[in-house]
C-alpha positions as CSV (number, residue, x, y, z in Angstrom):
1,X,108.3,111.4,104.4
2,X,109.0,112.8,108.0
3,X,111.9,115.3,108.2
4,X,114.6,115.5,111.1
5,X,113.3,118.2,113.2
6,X,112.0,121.9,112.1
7,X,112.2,125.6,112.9
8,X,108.7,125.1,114.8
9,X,108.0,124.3,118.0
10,X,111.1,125.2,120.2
11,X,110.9,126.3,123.9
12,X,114.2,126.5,124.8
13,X,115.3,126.4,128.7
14,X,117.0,123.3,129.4
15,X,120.8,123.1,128.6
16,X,122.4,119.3,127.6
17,X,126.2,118.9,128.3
18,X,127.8,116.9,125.2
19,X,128.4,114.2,127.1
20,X,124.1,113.9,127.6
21,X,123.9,114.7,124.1
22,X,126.0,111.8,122.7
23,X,124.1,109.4,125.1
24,X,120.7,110.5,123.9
25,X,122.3,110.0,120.2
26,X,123.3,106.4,121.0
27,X,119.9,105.8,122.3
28,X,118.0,107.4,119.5
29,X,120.3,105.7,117.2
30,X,120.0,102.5,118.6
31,X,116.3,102.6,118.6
32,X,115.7,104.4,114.8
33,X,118.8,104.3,113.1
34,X,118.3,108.0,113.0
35,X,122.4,110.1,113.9
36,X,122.3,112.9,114.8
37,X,125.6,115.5,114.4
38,X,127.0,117.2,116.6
39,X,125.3,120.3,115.1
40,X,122.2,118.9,115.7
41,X,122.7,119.5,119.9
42,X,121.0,123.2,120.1
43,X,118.1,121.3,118.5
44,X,117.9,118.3,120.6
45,X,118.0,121.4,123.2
46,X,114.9,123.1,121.9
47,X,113.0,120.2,121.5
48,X,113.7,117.9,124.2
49,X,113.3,121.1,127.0
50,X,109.3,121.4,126.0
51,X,108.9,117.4,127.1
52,X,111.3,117.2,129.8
53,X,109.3,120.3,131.9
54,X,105.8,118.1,130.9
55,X,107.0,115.3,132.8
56,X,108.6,117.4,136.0
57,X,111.6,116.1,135.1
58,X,114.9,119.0,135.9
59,X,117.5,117.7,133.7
60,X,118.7,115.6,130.6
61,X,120.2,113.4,132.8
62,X,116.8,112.6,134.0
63,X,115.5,112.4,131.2
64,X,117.4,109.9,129.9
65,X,117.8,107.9,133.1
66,X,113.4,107.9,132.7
67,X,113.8,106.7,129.3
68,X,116.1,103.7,130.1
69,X,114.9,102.7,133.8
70,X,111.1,104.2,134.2
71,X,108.3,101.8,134.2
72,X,106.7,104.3,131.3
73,X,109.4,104.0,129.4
74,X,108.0,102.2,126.5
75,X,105.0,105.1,126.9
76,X,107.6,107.6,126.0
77,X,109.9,105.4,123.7
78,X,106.8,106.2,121.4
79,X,107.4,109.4,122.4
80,X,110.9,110.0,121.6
81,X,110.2,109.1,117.5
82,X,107.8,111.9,117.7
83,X,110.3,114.4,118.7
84,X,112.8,114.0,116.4
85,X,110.5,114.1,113.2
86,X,108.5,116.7,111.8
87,X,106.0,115.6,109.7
88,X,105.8,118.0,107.0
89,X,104.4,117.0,103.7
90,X,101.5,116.8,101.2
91,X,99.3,115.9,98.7
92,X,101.3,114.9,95.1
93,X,104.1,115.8,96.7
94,X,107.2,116.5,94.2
95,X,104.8,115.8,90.9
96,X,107.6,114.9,88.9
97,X,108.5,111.7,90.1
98,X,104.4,110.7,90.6
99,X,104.3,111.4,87.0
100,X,107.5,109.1,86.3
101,X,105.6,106.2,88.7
102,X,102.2,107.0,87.2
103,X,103.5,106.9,83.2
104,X,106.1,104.8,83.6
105,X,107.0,102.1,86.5
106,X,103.0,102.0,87.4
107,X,102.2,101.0,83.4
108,X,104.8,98.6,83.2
109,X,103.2,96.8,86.1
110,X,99.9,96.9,85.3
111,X,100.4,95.6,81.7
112,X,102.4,92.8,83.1
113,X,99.7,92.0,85.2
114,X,97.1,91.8,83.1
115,X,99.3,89.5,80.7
116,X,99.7,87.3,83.8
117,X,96.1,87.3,84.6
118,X,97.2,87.9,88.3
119,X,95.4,91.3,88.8
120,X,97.2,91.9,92.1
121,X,99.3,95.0,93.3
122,X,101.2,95.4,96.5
123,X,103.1,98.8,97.2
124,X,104.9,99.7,100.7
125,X,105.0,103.2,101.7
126,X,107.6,103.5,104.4
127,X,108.4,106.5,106.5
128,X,104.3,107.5,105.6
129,X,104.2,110.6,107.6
130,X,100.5,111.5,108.5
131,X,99.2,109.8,105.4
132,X,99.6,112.1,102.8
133,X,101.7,109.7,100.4
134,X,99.5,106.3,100.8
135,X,96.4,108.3,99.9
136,X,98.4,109.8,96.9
137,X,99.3,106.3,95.8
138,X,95.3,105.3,96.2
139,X,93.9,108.4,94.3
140,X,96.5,107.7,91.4
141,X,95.4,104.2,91.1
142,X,91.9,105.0,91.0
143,X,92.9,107.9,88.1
144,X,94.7,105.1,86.3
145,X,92.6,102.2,86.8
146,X,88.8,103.7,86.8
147,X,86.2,101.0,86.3
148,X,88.7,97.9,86.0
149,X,89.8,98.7,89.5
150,X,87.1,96.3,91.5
151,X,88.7,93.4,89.7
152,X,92.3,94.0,91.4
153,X,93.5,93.2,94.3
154,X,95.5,96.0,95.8
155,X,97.0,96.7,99.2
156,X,99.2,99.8,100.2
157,X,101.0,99.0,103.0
158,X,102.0,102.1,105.2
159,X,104.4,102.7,107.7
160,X,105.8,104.9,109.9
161,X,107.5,104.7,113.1
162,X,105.4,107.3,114.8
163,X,102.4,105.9,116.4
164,X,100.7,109.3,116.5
165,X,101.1,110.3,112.8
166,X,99.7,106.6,112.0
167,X,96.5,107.5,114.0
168,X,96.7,110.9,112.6
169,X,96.9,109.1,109.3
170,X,94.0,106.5,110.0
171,X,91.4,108.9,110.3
172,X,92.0,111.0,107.3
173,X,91.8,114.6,108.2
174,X,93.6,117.6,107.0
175,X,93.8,121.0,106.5
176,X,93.8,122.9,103.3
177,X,97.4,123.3,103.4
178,X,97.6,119.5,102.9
179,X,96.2,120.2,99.6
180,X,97.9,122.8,98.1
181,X,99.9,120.5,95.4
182,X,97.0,119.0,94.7
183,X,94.7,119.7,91.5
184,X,90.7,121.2,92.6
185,X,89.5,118.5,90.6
186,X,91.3,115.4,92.4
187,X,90.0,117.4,95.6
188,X,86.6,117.9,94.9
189,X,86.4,114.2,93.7
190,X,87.6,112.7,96.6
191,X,87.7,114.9,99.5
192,X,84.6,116.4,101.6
193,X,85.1,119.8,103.0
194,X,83.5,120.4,106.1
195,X,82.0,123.9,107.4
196,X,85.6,123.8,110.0
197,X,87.6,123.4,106.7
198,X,88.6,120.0,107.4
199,X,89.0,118.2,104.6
200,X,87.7,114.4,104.6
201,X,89.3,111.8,102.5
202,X,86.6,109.3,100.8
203,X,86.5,105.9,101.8
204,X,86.9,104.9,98.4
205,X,90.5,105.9,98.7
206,X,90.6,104.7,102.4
207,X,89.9,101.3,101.3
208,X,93.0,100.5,99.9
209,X,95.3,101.6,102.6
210,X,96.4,99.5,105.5
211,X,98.6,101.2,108.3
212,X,101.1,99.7,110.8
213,X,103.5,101.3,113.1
214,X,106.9,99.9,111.8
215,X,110.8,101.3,112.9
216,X,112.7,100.7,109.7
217,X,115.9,99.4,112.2
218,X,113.4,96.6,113.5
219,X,114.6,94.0,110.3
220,X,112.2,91.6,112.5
221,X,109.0,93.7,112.0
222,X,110.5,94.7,108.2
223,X,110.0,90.9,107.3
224,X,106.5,90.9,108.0
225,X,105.5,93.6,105.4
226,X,104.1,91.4,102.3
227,X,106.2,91.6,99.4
228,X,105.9,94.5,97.0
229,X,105.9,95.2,93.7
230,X,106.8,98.7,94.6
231,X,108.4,100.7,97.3
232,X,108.2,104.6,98.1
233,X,110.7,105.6,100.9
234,X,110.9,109.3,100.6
235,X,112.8,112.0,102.3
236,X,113.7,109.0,104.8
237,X,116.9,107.6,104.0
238,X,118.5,110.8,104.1
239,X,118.4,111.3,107.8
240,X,120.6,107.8,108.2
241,X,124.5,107.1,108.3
242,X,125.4,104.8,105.5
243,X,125.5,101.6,107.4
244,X,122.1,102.3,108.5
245,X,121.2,103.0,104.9
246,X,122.6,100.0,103.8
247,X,120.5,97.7,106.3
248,X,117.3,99.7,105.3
249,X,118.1,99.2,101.3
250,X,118.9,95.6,101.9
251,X,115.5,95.2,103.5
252,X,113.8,96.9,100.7
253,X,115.5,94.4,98.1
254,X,114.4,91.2,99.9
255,X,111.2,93.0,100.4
256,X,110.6,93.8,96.8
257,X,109.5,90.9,93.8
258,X,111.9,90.1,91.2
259,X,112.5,93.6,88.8
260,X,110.2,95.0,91.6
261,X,110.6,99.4,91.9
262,X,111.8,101.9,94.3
263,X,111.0,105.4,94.6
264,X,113.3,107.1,97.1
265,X,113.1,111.3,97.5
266,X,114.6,113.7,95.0
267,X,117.4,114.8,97.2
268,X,118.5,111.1,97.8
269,X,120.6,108.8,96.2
270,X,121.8,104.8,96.2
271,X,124.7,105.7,94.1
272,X,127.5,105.1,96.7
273,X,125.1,103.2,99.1
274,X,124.2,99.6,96.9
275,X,125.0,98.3,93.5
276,X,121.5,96.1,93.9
277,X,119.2,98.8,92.4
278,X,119.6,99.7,88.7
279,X,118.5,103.2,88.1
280,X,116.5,104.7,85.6
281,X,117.1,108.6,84.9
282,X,113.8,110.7,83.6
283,X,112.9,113.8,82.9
284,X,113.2,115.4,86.9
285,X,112.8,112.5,88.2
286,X,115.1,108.8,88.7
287,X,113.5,105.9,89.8
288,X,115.0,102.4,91.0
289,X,114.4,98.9,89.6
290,X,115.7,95.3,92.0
291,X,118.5,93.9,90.0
């Protein structure tokens, strides 16, 4: 759920010619997937100009001839995904669609489950941001599933392809801000407030959550997420060119089981991308089923 840039955090100073600007595009979009417009160069500017004066470095040209050619390069390859996301999110994030998943695709699942006698449950959360979504996922499945849960097996796989959000993510710290979509009930019941006003997220919820740094343009690394019943990629594909979008939505489909779901963010849609996800329209909310 990681957004292309912000309003927060530019320093301004160093200047990039178009002709460094379209190089450091094909590099980014080499590595992510991620393209960047041409309107996007005054933020590359603002951004970049903060990391380029950390490392003593004069120029963009230097910059990206230390990205290509240094011996740290895969240090600040790791780097690079970090500065052209912002990871802004929450808690129950756009409540509508949880709703939708909760009452609708999430039942459906369970049910057939239980018919099967195969009490297992995979969902992937790709593009998880600082955690926010997987833990949502968790605390909704404990809601739903109460005392029957210790007889499932469930995993939620989440990915990112930020390796500092995924140890942001890990250790389960935030802010109140984190919380503000979020009922005081579901806080109280699973979150410990400490006397900072950092709010700890019980291990209970923890438990079912497994992160991994993964670059949704690495179809390698893709394969080796298990197969899911169903997928949440919000506020992701939005930020890719169609191609891109087409790989990523490919990946998902061979990822998913057969009829598995997909959840993608309000704003998005496969209409014109793929005809291999059926979708299903709701009250504020559309969700996606493998056909």
């Amino acid at each position: 759920m990681a957004a292309l840039f912000s309003n927060r955090g530019f320093s301004g100073g160093i200047k990039i010619s178009m002709l460094e600007f379209t190089q450091l595009r094909d590099i980014i979009y080499e590595l992510f997937g991620i393209f960047l417009n041409d309107n996007r160069k005054y933020l590359v500017e603002n951004r970049f100009s903060a990391r380029i004066n950390e490392l003593n470095l004069k120029s963009f040209k230097e910059y990206i001839d230390y990205i290509k050619y240094d011996k740290n390069r895969v240090v600040e390859l790791n780097k690079l995904a970090d500065l052209i996301t912002t990871n802004e999110t929450s808690f129950f994030r756009d409540n509508p669609q949880l709703k939708v998943f909760t009452n609708d695709s999430l039942m459906e699942i369970l049910d057939a489950k239980r018919k099967s006698g195969r009490l297992e449950l995979k969902i992937w959360s790709a593009g998880c941001s600082s955690g926010e979504e997987p833990y949502t996922l968790s605390m909704i499945l404990h809601e739903v599933l109460k005392t029957e849960l210790p007889k499932w097996r469930i995993q939620i796989t989440a990915t990112d392809i930020s390796s500092s959000v995924i140890e942001k993510a890990k250790k389960g710290e935030y802010t109140k801000y984190a919380l503000k979509t979020t009922e005081a009930a579901i806080t109280k019941k699973y979150f410990t407030e400490s006397e900072e006003g950092v709010y700890q997220i019980s291990p209970e919820i923890k438990r079912l959550v497994r992160f991994d740094k993964i670059n949704l343009n690495d179809l390698t690394a893709l394969k080796k997420v298990p197969k899911s019943d169903i997928i949440f990629c919000r506020n992701v594909i939005i930020y890719f060119d169609k191609e891109m979008k087409k790989r990523v939505l490919r990946a998902f489909y061979d990822n998913l089981i057969e009829s598995g779901h997909l959840y993608v963010g309000h704003s998005e849609s496969l209409h014109t991308i793929t005809n291999t996800f059926k979708a299903k329209h709701h009250t504020g909310a559309i969700s996606y089923r493998k056909v």
